[in-house]
C-alpha positions in Angstrom: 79.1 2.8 20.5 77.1 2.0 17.9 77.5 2.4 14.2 76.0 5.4 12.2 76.1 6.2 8.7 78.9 8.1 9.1 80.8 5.3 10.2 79.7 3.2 7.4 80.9 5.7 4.7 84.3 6.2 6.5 84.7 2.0 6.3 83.4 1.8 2.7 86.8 4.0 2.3 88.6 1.6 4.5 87.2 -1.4 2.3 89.7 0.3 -0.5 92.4 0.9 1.6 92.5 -3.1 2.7 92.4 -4.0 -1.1 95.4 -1.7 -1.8 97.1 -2.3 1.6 97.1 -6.4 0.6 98.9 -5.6 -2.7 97.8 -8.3 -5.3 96.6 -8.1 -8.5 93.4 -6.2 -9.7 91.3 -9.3 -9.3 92.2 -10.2 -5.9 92.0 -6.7 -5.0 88.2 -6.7 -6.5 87.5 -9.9 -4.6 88.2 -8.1 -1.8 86.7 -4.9 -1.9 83.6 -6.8 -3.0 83.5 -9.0 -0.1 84.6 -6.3 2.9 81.6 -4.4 1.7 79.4 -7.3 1.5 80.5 -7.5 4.7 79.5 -3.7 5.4 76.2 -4.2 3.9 74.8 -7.3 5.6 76.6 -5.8 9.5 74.5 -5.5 12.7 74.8 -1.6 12.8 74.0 -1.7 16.5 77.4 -2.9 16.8 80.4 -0.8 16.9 82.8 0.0 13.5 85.7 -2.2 15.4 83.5 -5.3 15.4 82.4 -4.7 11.6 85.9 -3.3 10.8 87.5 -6.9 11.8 84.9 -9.1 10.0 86.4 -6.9 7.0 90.0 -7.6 7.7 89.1 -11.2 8.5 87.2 -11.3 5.0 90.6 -10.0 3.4 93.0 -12.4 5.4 91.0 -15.1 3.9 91.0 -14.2 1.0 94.7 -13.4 0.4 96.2 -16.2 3.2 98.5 -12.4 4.2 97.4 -12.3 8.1 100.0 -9.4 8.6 100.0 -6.9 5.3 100.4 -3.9 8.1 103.5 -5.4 8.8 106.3 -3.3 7.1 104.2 -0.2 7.6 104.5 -1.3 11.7 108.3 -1.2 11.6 108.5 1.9 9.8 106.5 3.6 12.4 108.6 2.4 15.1 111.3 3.3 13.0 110.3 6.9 12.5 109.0 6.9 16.5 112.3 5.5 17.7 114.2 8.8 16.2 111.8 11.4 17.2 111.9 10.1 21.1 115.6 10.2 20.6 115.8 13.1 19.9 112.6 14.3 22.6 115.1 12.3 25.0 118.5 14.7 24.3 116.7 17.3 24.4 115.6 16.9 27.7 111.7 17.4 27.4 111.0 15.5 30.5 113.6 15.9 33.4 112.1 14.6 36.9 114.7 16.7 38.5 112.7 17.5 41.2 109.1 17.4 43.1 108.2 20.3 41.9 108.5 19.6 38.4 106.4 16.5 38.7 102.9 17.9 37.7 104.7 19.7 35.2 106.4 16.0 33.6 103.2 13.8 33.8 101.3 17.0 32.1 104.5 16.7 29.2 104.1 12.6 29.3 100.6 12.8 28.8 100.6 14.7 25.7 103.4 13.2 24.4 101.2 9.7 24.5 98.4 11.8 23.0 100.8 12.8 20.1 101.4 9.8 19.3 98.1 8.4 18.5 98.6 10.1 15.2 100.0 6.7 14.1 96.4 5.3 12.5 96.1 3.8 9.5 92.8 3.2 10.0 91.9 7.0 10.0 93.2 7.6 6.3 96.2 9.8 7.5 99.1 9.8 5.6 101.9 8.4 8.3 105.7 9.8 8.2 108.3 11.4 10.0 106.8 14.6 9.1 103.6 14.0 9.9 104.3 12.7 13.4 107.1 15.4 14.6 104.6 18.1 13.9 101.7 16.1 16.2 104.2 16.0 18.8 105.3 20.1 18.6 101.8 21.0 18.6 101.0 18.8 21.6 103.3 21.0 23.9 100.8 24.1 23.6 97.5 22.1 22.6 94.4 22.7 24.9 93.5 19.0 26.0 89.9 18.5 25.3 88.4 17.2 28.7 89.4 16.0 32.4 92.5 17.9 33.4 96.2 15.8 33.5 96.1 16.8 37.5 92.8 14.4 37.8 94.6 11.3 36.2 97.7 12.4 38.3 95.5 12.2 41.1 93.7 9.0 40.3 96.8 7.1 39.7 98.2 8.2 42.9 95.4 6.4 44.5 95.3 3.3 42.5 97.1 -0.1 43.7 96.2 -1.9 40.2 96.3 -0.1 37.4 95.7 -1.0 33.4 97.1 0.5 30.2 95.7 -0.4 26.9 97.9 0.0 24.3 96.8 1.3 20.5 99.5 1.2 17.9 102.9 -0.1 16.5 105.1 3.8 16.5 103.0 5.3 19.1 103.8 2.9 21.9 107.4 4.8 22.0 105.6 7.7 23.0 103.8 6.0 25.6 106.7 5.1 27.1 106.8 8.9 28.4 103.6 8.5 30.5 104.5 4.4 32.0 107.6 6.3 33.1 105.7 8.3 35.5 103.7 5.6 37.2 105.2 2.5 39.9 105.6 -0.2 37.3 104.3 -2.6 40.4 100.6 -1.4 39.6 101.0 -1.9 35.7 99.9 -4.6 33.8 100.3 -3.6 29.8 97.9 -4.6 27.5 99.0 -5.6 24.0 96.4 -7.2 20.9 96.7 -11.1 20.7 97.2 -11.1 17.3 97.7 -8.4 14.4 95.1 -6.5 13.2 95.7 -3.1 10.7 98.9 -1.5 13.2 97.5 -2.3 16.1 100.4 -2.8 18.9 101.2 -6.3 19.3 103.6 -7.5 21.9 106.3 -7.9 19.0 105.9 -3.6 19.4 105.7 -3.8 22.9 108.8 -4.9 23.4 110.6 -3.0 20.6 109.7 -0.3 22.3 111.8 -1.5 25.6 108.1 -1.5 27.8 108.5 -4.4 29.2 111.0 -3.1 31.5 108.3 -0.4 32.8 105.7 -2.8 33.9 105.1 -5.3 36.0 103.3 -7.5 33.4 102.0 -7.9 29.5 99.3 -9.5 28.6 97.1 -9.8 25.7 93.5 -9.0 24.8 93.1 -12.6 23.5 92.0 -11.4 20.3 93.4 -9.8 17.3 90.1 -7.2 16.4 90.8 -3.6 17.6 89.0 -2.0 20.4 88.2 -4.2 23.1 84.9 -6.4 22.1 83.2 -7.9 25.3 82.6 -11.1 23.1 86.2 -11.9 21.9 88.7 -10.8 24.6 89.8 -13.8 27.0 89.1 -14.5 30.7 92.5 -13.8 31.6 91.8 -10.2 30.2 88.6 -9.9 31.4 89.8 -11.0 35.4 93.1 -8.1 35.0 90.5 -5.5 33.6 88.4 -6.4 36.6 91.2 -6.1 38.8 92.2 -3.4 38.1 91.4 0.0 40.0 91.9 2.4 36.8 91.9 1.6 33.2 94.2 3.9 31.1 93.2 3.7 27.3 94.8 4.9 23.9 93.0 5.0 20.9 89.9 5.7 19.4 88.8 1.8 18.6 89.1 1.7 22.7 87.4 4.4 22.7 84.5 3.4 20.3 84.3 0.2 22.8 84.6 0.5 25.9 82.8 4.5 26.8 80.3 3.9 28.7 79.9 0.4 28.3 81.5 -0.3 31.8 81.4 1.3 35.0 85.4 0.9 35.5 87.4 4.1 35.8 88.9 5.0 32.6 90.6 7.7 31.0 91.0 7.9 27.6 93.7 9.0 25.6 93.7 10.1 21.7 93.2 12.4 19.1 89.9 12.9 17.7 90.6 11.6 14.0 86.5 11.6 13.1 84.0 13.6 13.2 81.8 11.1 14.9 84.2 10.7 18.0 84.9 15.0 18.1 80.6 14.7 18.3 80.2 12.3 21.1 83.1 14.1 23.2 82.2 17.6 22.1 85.7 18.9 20.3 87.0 19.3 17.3 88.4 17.0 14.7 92.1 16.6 15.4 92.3 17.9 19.2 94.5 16.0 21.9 91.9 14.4 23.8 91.8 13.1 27.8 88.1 11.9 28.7 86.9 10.2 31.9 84.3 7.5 31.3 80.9 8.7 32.9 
């Protein structure tokens, strides 16, 4: 997807929010608000906000020598996640008990993976406990914007390779929910090869316990969100390939991969911009479940 204005006013916010989130002194700060939106100023617009947004992080990692500052505010989600699954886990929100209930436990599993795409700090939202347990509550009785849960029950059911792109540090404890319901033999897990705002690394991954749901992890070979044809290694490029159905989390792999394939892909998130809630045809905020077309 390509950049509009409206994208380029929501990153001149996020050129702040990487001064403040790198925590120096005023003058470093400056330097690098000056040069992220140098960096917005002078951008191809005909690319997508991921690519631009990572030339700005890159312009601040520089800068500062810092190439994690997200990192505290990564375990703190998965801190905050860990207690909410806990507690989705005693109370026995999923049960598998019996074939009956197993439209009714994906349809759970996939909202609870769609909560937990609330965990952005790219999309200016103020992250915490609070803030997360109340997207989870409203998912339960949440119309899903788009293909039904049945049809991605359905086209996993006929998939023998199948790939799941993660999003975020926090959320990747919900998605445990939905990898639960699918053979782990078809699933290879896709992590970002290096940290970029809270993007889910494999340090998250596996903090999360996914590693014992899938048959593999691998990495995008990059550390820019999304997933940009140009950076992401041949080894991802040949399992994306592979694969007979993409499952996707996130707005970044949204923003870069919709309709730039022919692949089958679902997408998971919540629409966080207006830009996104445009192109799909929902509202701001809603649980979302899109088919690539």
């Amino acid at each position: 997807m390509e950049t509009t204005f409206d994208c380029v006013a929501c990153m001149a916010k996020q050129a702040v929010k990487i001064a403040e989130e790198f925590g120096g002194p005023y003058e470093t700060n400056e330097k690098i608000l000056r040069a992220c939106l140098r960096v917005l100023s002078e951008a191809d617009y005909k690319t997508s906000s991921p690519a631009i947004s990572y030339l700005m992080q890159t312009e601040a990692k520089s800068i500062t020598g810092i190439s994690d500052p997200y990192e505290q505010l990564k375990i703190y989600s998965n801190e905050i996640s860990r207690k909410i699954v806990e507690q989705i886990e005693s109370e026995g929100w999923i049960k598998s008990s019996s074939v009956e209930r197993e439209a009714d436990d994906f349809d759970t599993a996939c909202r609870l993976a769609i909560a937990g795409n609330i965990i952005d700090y790219s999309a200016g939202i103020d992250v915490n406990y609070d803030t997360v347990l109340t997207s989870v509550k409203k998912s339960m009785a949440a119309e899903l914007h788009g293909v039904s849960t049945k049809s991605l029950l359905k086209k996993i059911s006929e998939s023998k390779k199948i790939m799941y792109i993660l999003d975020n540090a926090g959320e990747v404890f919900f998605d445990r929910f939905l990898l639960e319901q699918i053979n782990n033999e078809k699933l290879t897990l896709v992590v970002k090869g290096g940290p970029i705002v809270n993007d889910a690394t494999l340090f998250d991954a596996e903090a999360a316990g996914l590693q014992h749901l899938v048959h593999r992890i691998i990495d995008t070979g990059h550390n820019s969100q999304g997933v940009i044809r140009a950076y992401c290694s041949d080894v991802f490029w040949e399992a994306f390939n592979a694969s007979d159905l993409i499952i996707s989390k996130g707005m970044a792999n949204f923003e870069t991969l919709y309709r730039q394939t022919d692949k089958e892909i679902f997408f998971l998130f919540r629409a966080k911009c207006d830009r996104i809630a445009d192109v799909i045809g929902c509202k701001k905020m809603d649980y979302v479940i899109v088919e690539n077309t």
